[in-house]
DSSP file (Angstrom, degrees, kcal/mol; ACC not computed):
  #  RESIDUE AA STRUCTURE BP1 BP2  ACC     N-H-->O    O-->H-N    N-H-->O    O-->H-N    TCO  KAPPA ALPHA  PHI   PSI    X-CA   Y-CA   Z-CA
    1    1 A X              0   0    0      0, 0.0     0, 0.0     0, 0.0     0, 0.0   0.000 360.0 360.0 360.0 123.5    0.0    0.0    0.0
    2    2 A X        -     0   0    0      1,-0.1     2,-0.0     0, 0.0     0, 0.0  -0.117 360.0 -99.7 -61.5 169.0    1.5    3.4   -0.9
    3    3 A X        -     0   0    0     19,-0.0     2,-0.5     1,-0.0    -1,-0.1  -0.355  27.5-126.4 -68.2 154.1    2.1    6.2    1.3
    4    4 A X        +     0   0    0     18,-0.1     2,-0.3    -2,-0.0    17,-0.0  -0.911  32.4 178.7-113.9 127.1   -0.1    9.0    1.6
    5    5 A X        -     0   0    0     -2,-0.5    17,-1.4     2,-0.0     2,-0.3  -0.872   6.8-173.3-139.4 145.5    1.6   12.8    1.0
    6    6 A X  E     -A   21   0A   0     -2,-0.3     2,-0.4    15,-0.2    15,-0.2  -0.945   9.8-151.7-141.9 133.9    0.0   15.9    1.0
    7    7 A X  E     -A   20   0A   0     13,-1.9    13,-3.7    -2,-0.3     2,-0.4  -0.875   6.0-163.4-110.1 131.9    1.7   19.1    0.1
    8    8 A X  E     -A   19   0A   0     -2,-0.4     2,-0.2    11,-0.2    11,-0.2  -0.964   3.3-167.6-137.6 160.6    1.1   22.7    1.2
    9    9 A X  E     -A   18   0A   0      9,-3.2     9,-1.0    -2,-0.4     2,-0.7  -0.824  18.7-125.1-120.7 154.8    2.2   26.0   -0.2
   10   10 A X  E     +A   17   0A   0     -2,-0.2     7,-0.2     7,-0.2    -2,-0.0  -0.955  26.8 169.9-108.0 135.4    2.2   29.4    1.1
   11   11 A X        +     0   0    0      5,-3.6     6,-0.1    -2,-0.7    -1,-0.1   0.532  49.0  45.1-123.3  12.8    0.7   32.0   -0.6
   12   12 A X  S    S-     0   0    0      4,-0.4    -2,-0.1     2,-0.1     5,-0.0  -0.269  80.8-102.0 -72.2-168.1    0.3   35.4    1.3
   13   13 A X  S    S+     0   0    0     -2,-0.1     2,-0.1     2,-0.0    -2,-0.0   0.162 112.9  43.7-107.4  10.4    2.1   37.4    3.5
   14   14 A X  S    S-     0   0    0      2,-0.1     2,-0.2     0, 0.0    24,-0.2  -0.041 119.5 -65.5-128.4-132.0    0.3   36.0    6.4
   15   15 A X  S    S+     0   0    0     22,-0.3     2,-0.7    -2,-0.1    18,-0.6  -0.605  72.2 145.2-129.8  66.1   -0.4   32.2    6.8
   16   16 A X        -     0   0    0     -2,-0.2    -5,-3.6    16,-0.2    -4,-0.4  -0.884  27.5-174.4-108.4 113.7   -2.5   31.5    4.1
   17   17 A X  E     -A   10   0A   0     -2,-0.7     2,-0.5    -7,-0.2    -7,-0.2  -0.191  22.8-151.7 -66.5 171.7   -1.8   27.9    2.7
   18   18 A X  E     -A    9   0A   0     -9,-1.0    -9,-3.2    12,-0.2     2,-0.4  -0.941  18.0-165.2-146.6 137.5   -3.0   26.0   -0.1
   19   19 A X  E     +AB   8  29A   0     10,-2.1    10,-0.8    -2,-0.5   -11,-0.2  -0.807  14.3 163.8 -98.2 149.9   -2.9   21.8    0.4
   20   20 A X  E     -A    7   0A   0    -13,-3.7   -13,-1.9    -2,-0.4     2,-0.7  -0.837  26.9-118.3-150.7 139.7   -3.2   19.2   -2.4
   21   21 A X  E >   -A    6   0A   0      6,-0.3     3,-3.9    -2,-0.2     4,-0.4  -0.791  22.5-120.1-131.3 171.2   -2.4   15.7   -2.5
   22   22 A X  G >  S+     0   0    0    -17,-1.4     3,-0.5    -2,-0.7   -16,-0.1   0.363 123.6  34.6  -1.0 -66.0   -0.3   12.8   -4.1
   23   23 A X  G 3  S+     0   0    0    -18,-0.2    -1,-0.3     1,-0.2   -17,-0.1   0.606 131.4  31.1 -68.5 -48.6   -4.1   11.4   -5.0
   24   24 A X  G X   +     0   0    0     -3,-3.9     3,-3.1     3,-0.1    -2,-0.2   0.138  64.1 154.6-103.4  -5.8   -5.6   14.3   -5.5
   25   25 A X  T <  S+     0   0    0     -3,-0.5    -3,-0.1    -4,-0.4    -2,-0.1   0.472  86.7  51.9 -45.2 -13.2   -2.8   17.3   -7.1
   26   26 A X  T 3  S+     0   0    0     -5,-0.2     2,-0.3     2,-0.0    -1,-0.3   0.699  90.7  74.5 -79.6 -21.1   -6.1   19.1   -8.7
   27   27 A X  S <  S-     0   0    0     -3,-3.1     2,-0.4    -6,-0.1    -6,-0.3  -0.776  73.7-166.2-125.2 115.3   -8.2   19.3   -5.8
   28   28 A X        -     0   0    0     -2,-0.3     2,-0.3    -8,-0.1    -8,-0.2  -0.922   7.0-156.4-121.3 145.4   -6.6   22.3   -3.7
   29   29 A X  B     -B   19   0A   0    -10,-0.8   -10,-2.1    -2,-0.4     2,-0.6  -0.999  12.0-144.7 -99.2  98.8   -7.6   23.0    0.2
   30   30 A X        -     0   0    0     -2,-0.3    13,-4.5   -12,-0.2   -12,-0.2  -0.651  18.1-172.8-107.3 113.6   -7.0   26.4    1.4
   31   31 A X  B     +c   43   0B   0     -2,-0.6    10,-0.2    11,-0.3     2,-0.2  -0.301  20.9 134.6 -79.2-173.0   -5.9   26.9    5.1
   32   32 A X        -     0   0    0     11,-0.8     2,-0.4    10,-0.2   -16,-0.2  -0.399  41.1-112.8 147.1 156.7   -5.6   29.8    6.7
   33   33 A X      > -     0   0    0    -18,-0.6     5,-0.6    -2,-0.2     7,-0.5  -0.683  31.4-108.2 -73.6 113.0   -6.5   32.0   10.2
   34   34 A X  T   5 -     0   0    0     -2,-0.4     4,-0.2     5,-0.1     5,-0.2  -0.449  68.1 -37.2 -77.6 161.8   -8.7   34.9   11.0
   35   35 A X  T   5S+     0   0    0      3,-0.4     2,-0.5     2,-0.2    -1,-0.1  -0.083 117.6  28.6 -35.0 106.0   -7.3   37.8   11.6
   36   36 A X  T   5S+     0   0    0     -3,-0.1    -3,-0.0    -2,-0.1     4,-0.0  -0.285 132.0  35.8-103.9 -83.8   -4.6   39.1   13.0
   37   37 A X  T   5S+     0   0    0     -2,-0.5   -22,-0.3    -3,-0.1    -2,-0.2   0.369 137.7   1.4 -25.7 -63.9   -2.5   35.8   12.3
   38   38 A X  S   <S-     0   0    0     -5,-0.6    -3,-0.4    -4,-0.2   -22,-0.1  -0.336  70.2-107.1-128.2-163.5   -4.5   35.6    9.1
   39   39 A X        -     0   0    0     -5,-0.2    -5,-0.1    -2,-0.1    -2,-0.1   0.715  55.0-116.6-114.9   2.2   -7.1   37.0    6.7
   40   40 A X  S    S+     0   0    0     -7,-0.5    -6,-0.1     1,-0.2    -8,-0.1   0.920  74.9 133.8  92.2  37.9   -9.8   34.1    7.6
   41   41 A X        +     0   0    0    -10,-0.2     2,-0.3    -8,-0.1    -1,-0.2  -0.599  65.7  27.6-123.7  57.4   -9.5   32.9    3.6
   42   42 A X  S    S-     0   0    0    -10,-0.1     2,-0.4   -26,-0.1   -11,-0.3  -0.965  91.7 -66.6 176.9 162.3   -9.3   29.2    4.7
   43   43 A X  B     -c   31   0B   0    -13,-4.5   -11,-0.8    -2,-0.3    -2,-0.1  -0.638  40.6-131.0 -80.7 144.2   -9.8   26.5    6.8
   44   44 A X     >  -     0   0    0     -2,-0.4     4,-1.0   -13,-0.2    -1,-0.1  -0.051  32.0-115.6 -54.8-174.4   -8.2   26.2   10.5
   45   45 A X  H  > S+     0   0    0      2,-0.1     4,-2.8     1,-0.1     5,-0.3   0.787 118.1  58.2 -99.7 -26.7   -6.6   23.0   11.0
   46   46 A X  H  > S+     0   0    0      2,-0.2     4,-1.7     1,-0.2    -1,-0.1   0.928 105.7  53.3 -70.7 -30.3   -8.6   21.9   13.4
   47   47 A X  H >4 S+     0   0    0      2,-0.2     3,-0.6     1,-0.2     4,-0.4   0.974 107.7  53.0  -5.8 -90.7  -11.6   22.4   10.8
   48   48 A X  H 3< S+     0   0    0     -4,-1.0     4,-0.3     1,-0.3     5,-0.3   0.774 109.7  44.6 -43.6 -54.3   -9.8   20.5    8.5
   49   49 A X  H 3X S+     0   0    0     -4,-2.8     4,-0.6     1,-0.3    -1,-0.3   0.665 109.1  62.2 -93.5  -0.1   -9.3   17.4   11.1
   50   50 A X  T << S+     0   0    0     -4,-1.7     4,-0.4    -3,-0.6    -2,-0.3   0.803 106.0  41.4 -50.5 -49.7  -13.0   17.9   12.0
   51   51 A X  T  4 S+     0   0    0     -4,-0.4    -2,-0.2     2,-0.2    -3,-0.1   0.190 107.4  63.1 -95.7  18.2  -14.1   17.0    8.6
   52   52 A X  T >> S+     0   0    0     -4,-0.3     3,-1.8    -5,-0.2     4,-1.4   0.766 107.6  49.1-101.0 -61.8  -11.4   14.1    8.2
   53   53 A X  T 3< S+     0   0    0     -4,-0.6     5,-0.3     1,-0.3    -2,-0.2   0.747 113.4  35.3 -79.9 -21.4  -13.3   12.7   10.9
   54   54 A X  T 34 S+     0   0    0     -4,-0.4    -1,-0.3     1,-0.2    -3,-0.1   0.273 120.8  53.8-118.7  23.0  -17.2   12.8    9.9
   55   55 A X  T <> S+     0   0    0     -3,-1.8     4,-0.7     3,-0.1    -2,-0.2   0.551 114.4  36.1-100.5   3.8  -16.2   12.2    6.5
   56   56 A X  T  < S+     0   0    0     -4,-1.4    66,-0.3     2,-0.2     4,-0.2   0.085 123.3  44.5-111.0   5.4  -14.0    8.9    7.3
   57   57 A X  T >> S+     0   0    0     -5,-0.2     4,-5.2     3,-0.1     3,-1.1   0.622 111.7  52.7-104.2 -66.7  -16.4    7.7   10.0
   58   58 A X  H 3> S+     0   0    0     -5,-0.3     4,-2.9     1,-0.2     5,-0.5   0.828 110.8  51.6 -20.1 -63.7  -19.3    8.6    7.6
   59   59 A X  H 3< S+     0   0    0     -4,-0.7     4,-0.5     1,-0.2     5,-0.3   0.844 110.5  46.3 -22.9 -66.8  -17.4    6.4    5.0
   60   60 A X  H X> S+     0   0    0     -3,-1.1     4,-1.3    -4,-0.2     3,-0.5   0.939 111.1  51.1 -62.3 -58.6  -17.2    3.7    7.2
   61   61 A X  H 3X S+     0   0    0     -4,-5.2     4,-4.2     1,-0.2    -2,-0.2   0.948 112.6  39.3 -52.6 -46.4  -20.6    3.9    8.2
   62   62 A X  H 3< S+     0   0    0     -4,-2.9    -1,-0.2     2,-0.2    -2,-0.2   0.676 115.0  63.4 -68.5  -8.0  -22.6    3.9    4.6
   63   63 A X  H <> S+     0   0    0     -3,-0.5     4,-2.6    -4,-0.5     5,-0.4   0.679 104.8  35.0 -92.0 -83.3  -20.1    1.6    3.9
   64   64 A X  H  X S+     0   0    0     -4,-1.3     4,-0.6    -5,-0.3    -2,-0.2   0.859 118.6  55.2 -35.0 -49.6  -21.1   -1.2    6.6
   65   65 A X  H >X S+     0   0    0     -4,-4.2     3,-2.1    -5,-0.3     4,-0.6   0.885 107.7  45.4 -65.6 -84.8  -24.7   -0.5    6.1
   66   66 A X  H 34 S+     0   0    0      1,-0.3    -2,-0.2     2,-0.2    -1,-0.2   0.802 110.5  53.8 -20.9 -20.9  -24.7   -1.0    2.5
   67   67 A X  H 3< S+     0   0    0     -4,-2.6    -1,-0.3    -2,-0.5    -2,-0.2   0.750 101.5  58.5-107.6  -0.2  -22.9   -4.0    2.8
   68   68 A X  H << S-     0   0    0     -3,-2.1    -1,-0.2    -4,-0.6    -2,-0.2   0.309 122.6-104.4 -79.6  21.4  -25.3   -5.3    5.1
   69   69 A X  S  < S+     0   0    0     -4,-0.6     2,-0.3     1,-0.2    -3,-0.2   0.936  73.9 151.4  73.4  48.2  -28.3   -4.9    2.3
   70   70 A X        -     0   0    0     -5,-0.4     2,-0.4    -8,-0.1    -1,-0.2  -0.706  40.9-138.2-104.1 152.0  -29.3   -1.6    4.6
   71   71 A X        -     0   0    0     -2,-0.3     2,-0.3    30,-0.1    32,-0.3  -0.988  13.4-153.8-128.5 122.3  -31.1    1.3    2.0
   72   72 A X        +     0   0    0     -2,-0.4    29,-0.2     1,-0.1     3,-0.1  -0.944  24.4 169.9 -78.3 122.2  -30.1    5.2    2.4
   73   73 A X  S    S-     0   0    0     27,-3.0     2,-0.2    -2,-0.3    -1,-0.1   0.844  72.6 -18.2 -87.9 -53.7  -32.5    7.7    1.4
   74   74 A X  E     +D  100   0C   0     26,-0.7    26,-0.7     2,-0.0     2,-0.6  -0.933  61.5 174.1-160.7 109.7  -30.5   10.6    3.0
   75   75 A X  E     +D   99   0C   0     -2,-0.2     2,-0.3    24,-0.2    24,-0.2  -0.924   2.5 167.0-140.6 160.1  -27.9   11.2    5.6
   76   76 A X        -     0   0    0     22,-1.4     2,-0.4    -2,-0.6    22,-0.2  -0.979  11.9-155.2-148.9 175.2  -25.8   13.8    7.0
   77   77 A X        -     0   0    0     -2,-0.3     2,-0.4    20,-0.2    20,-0.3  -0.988   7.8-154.6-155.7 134.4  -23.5   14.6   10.0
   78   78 A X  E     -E   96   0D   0     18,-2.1    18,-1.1    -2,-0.4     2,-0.2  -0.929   3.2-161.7-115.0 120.1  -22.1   16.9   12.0
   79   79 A X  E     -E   95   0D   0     -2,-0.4     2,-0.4    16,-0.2    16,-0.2  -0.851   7.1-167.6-116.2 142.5  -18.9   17.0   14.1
   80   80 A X  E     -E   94   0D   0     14,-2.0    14,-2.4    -2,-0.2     2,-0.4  -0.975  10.5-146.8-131.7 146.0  -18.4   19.3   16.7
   81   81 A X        -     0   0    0     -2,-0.4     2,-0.5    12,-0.2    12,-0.2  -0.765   8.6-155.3 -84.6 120.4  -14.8   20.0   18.4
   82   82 A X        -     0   0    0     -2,-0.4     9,-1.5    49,-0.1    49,-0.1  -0.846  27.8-132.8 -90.9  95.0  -14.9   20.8   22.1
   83   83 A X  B     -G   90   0E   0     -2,-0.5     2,-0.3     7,-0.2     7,-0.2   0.301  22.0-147.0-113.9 153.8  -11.9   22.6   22.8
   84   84 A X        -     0   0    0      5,-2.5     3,-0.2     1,-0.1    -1,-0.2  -0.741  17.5-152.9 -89.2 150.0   -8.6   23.1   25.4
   85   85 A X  S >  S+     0   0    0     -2,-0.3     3,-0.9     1,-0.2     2,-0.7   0.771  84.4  46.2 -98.5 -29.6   -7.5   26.9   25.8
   86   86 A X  T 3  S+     0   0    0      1,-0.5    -1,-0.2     2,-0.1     2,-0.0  -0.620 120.9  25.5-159.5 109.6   -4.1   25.8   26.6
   87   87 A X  T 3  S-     0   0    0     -2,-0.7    -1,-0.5    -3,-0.2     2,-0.3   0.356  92.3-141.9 -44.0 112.2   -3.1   23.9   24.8
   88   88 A X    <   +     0   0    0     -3,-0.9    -3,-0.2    -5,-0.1     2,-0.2  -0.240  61.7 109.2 -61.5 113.6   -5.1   24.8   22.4
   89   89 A X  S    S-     0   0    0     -2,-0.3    -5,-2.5   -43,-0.0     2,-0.6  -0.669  72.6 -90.5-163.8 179.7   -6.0   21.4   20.9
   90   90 A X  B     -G   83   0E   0     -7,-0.2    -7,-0.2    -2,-0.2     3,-0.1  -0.934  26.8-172.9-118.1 149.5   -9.9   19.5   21.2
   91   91 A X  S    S+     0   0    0     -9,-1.5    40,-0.3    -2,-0.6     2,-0.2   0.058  71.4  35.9-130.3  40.9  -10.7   17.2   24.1
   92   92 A X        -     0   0    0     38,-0.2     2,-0.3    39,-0.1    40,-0.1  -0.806  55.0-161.9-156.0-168.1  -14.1   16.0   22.8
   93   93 A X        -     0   0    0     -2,-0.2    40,-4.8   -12,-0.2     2,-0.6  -0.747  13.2-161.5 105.4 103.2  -15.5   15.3   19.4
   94   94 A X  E     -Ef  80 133D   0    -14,-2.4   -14,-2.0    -2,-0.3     2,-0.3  -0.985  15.9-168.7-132.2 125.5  -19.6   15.3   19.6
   95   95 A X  E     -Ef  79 134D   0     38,-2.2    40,-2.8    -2,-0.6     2,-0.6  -0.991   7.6-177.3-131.7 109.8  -20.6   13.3   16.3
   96   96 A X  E     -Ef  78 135D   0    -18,-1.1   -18,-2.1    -2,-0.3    40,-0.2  -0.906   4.1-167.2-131.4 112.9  -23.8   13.5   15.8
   97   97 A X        -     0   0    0     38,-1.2     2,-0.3    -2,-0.6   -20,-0.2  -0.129   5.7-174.7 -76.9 177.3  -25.4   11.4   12.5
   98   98 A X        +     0   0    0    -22,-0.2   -22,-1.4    38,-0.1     2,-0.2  -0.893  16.5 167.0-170.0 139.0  -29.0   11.9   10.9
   99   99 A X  E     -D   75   0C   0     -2,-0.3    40,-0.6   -24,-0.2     2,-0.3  -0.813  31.1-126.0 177.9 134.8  -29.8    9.4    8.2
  100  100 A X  E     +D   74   0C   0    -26,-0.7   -27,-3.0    39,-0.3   -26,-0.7  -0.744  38.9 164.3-106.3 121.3  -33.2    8.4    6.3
  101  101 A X    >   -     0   0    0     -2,-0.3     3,-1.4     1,-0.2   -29,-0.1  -0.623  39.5-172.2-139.0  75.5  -34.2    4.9    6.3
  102  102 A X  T 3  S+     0   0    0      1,-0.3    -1,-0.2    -2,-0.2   -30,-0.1   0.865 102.5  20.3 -47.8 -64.0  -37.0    2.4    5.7
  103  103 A X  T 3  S+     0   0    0    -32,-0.3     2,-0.5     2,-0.0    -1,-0.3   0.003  92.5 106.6-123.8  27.7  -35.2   -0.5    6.8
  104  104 A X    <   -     0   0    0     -3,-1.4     2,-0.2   -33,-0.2    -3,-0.1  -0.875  48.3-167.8 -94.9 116.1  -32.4    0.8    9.0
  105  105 A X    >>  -     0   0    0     -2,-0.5     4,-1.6     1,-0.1     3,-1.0  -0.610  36.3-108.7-103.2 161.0  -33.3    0.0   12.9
  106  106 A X  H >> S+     0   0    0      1,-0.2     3,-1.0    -2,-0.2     4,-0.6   0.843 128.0  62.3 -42.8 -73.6  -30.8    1.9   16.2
  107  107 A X  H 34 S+     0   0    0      1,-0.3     4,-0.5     2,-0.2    -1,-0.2   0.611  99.9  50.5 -37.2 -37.4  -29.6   -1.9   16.5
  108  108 A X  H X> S+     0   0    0     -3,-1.0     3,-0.8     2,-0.2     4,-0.7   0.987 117.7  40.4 -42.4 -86.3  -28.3   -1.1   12.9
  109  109 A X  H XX>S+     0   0    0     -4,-1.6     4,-1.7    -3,-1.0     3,-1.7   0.989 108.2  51.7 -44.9 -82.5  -26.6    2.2   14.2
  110  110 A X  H 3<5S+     0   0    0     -4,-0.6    -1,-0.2     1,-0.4    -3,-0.2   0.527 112.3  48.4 -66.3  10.1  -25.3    1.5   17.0
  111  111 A X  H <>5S+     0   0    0     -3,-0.8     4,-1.0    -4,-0.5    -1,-0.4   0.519 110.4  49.2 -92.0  -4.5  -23.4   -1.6   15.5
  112  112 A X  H <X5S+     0   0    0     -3,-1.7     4,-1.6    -4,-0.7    -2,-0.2   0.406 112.1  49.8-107.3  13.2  -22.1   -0.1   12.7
  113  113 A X  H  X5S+     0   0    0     -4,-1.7     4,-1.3     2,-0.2    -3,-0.2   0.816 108.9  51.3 -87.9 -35.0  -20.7    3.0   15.0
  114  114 A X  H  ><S+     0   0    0     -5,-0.6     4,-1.1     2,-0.2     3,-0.2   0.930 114.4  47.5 -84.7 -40.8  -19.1    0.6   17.3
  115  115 A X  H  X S+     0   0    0     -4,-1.0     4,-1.4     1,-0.2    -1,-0.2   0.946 113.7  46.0 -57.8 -48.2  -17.4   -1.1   13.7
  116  116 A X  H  X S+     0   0    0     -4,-1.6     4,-0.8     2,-0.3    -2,-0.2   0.545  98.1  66.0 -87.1   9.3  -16.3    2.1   12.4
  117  117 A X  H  < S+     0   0    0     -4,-1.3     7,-0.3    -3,-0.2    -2,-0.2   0.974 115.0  38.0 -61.4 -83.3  -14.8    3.2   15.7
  118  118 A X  H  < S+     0   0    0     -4,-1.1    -2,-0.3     1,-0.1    -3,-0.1   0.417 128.1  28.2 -18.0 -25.3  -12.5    0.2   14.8
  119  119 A X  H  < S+     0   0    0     -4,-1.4    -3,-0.2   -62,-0.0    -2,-0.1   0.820  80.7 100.4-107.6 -41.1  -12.1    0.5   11.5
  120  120 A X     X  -     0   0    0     -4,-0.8     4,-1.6     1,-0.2   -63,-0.1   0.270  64.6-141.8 -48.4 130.7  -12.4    4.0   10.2
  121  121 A X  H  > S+     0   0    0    -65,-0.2     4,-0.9     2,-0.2    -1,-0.2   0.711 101.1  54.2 -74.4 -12.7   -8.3    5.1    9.7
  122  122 A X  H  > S+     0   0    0    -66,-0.3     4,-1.4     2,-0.2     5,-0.3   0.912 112.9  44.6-101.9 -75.1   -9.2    9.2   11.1
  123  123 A X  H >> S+     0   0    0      1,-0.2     4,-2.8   -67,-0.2     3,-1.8   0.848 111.9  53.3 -43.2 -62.2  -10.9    7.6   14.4
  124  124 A X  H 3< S+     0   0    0     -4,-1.6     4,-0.4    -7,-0.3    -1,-0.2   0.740 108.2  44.8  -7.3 -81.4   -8.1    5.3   14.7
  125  125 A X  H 3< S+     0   0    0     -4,-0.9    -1,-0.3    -3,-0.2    -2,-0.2   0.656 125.5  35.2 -68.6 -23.6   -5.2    7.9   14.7
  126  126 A X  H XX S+     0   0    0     -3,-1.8     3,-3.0    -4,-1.4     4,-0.9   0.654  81.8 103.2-106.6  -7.7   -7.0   10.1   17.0
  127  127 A X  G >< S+     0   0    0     -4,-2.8     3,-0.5    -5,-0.3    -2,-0.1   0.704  81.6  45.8  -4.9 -77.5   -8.8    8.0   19.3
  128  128 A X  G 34 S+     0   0    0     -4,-0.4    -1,-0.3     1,-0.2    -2,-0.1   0.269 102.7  68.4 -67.1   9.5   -6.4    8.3   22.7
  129  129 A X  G <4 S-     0   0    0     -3,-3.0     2,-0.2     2,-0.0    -1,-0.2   0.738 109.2 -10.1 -97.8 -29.3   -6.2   11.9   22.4
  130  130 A X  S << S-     0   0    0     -4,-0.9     2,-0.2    -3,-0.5   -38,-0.2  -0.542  75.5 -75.0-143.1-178.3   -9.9   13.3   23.2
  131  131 A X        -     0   0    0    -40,-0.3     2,-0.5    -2,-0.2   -49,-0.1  -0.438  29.4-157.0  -3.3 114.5  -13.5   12.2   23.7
  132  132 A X        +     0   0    0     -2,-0.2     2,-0.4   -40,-0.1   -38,-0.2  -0.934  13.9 174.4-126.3 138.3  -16.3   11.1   21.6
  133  133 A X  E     -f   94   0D   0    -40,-4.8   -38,-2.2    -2,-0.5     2,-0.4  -0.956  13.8-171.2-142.1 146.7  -19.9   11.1   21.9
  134  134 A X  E     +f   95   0D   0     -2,-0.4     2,-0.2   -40,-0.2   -38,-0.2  -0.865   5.2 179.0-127.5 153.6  -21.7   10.0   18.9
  135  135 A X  E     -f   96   0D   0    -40,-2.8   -38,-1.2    -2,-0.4     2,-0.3  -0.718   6.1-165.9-141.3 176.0  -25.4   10.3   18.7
  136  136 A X        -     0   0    0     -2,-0.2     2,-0.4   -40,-0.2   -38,-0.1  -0.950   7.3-161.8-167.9 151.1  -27.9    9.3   15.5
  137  137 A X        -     0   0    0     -2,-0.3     2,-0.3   -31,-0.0    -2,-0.0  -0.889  16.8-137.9-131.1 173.4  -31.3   10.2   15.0
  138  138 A X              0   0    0     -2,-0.4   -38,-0.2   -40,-0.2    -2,-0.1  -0.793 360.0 360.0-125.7 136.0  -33.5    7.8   12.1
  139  139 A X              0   0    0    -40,-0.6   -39,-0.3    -2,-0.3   -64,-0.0  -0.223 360.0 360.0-134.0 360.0  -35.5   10.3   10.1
C-alpha cells in the first residue's frame, strides 16, 4: 500500500496555505487564520481534522450499512470540536449522524458506529487523544 503525501504551499504574506495531495494534485484545500495571524481565507486546522473525521467515519458507516443490504435515502453529519485553551487542541468530538431509512433500525446504528470506531483510519489515529460522543437520529 502506498504512502499518503500531502503538500502545502504558502501564498500570502500571512499564513494563508494551499494543500493538495499525491491522489488528488487538482483538488486544492485552502488553510488559513482569522485575523490578525491571518485573513480568515481558509480552513483552521482543526476544521480540516474535523471534517477528516465525519467524513472517514461517515465512510465507514454507509459503507457497513450498504454492505449489510441496509437502503439510504438521506444522511448527513455533523462534528463538533470541544476545545482546550491551553493547549489549544480538542478534548471532545460530539458526532452527531442523521440518516433516512426504511429499513435501517438503532440496533443497525449503533453496531455499525461501534465497527467504524475500529475501523475508520481518522478515528483510529485520533482515538487516545480526546472524547467522543456520537449520537444518531433515524428520520
Amino acid at each position: 500500500m502506498a504512502n499518503l503525501v500531502v503538500e502545502i504551499k504558502k501564498t500570502d504574506e500571512k499564513v494563508h496555505f494551499e494543500g493538495v495531495s499525491n491522489k488528488n494534485p487538482g483538488m486544492v484545500i485552502p488553510f488559513d487564520y482569522a485575523p490578525p495571524l491571518g485573513n480568515g481565507q481558509g480552513f483552521a486546522g482543526l476544521e480540516i481534522l474535523l471534517m477528516a473525521f465525519a467524513g472517514c467515519v461517515s465512510t465507514t458507516i454507509v459503507f457497513i450499512l450498504g454492505r449489510s443490504g441496509k437502503h439510504i435515502s438521506a444522511y448527513t453529519a455533523s462534528a463538533e470540536g470541544i476545545r482546550n485553551e491551553h493547549p489549544l487542541s480538542l478534548k471532545e468530538i460530539k458526532f452527531h449522524i442523521r440518516i433516512k431509512s426504511e429499513d435501517i433500525k438503532d440496533t443497525d446504528m449503533e453496531n455499525s458506529i461501534k465497527q467504524a470506531e475500529a475501523l475508520s483510519p481518522v478515528w483510529q489515529a485520533v482515538k487516545n487523544n480526546m472524547t467522543f460522543e456520537t449520537t444518531f437520529e433515524l428520520l
